[in-house]
NULO-108107 format. One record per residue: residue in three letters; x, y, z of N, C-alpha, C, CB in turn. Coordinates in steps of 0.2 Angstrom, whole numbers, always signed. Each point is the difference from the previous one (the first is absolute). Glycine has a CB too. Layout:
# NULO-108107
 res n.east n.north  n.up ca.east ca.north ca.up c.east c.north  c.up cb.east cb.north cb.up
 Ala      X       Y     Z       X        Y     Z      X       Y     Z       X        Y     Z
...
END
This chain:
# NULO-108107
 res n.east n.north  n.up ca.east ca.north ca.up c.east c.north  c.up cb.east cb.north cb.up
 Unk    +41     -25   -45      -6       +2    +4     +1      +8    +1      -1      -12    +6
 Unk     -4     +14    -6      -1       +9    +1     -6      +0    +7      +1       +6   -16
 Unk     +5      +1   +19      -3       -1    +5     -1      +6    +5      +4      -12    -1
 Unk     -6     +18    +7      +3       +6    +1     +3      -3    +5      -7       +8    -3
 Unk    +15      -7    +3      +4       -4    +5     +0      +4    +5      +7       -8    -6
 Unk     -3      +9   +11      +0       +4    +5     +7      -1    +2     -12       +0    +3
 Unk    +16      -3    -6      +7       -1    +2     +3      +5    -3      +1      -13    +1
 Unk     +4     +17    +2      +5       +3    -3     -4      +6    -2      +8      -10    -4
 Unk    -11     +14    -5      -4       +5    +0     -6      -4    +0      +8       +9    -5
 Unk    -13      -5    +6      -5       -2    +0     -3      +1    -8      -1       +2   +15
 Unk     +1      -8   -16      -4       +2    -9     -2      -7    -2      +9      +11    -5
 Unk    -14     -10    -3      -1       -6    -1     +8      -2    -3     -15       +0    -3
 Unk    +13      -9    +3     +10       -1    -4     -4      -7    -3     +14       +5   +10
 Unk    -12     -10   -14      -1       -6    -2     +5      -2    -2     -10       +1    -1
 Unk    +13      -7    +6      +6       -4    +2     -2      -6    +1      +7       +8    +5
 Unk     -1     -15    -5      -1       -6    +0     -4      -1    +6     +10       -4    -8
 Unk    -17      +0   +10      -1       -1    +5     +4      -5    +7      -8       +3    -9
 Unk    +11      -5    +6      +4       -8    +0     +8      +6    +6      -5      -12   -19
 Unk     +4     +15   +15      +8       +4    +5     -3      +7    +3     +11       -3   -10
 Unk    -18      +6    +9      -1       +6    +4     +0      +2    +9      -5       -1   -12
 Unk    +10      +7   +12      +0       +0    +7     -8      -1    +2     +11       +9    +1
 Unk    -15      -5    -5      -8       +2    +3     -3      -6    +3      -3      +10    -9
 Unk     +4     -14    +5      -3       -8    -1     -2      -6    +6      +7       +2   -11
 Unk     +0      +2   +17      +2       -3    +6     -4      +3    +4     +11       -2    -3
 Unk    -16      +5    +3      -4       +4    +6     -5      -5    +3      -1      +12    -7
 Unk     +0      -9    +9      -7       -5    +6     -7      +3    -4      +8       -2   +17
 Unk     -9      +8   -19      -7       +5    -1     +1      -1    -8      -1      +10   +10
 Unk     -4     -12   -12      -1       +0    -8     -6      +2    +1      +7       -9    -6
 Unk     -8     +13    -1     -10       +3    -2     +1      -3    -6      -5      +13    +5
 Unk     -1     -16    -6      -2       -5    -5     -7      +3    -5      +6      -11    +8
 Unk     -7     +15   -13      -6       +1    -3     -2      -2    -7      +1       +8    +7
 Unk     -5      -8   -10      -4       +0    -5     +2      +7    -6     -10       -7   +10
 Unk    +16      +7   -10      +2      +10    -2     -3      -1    -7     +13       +4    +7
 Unk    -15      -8   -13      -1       +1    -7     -7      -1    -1     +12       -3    -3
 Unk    -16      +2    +7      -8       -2    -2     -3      +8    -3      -2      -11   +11
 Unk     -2      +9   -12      -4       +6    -4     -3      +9    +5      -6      -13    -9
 Unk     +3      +5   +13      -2       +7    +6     +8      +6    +4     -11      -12    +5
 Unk    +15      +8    -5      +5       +2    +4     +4      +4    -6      +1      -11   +10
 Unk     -1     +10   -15      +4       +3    -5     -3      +7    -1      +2      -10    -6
 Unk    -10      +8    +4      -4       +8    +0     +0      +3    +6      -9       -3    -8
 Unk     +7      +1   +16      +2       +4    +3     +6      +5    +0      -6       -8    +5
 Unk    +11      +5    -6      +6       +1    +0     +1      +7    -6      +3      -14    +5
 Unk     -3     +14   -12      +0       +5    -4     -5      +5    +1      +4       -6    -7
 Unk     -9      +4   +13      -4       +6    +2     -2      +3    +4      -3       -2    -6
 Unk    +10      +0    +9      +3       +4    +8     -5      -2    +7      +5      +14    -7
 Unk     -9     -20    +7      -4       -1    +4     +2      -5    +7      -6       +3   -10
 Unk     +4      +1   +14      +3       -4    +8     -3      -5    -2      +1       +8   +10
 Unk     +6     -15   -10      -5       -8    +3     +0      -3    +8      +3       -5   -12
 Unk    -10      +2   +14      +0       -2    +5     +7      -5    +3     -12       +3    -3
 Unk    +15      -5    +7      +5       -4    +5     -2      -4    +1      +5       +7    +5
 Unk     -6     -12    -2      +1       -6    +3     +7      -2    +4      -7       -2   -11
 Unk     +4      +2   +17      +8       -2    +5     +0      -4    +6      +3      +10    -2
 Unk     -3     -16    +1      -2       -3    +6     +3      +0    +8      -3       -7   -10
 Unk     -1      +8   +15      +2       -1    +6     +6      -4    +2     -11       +3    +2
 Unk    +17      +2    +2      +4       -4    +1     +1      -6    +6      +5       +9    -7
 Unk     -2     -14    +5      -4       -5    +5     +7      -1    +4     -11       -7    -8
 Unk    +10      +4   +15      +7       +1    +5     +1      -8    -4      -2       +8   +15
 Unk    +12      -9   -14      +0       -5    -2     -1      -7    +6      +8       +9    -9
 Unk     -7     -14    +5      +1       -6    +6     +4      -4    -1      -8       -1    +1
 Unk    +10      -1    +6      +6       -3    +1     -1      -9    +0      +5      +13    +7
END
């Protein structure tokens, strides 16, 4: 798995999923990174919109 971890230096790394520190977090972002749209934005330096849903209080 490749991933930008944030453990230790901050950089991309790709390591077994199955043992990674990063893997153990509670926050994962999950996208669509290789589709066409996202690819061309991307080689042509264009801001993409976010998507972030309201955080919700937990329940007990």
């Amino acid at each position: 798995m490749c991933h930008a971890s944030y453990v230790g230096e901050a950089k991309v790394v790709c390591e077994d999923a199955l043992t990674s520190p990063a893997v153990g977090a509670r926050y994962h972002v999950v996208g669509k990174l290789l589709e066409n749209g996202m690819m061309d934005a991307w080689v042509e330096g264009r801001v993409l919109p976010v998507f972030s849903p309201p955080l919700q209080e937990p329940t007990d």
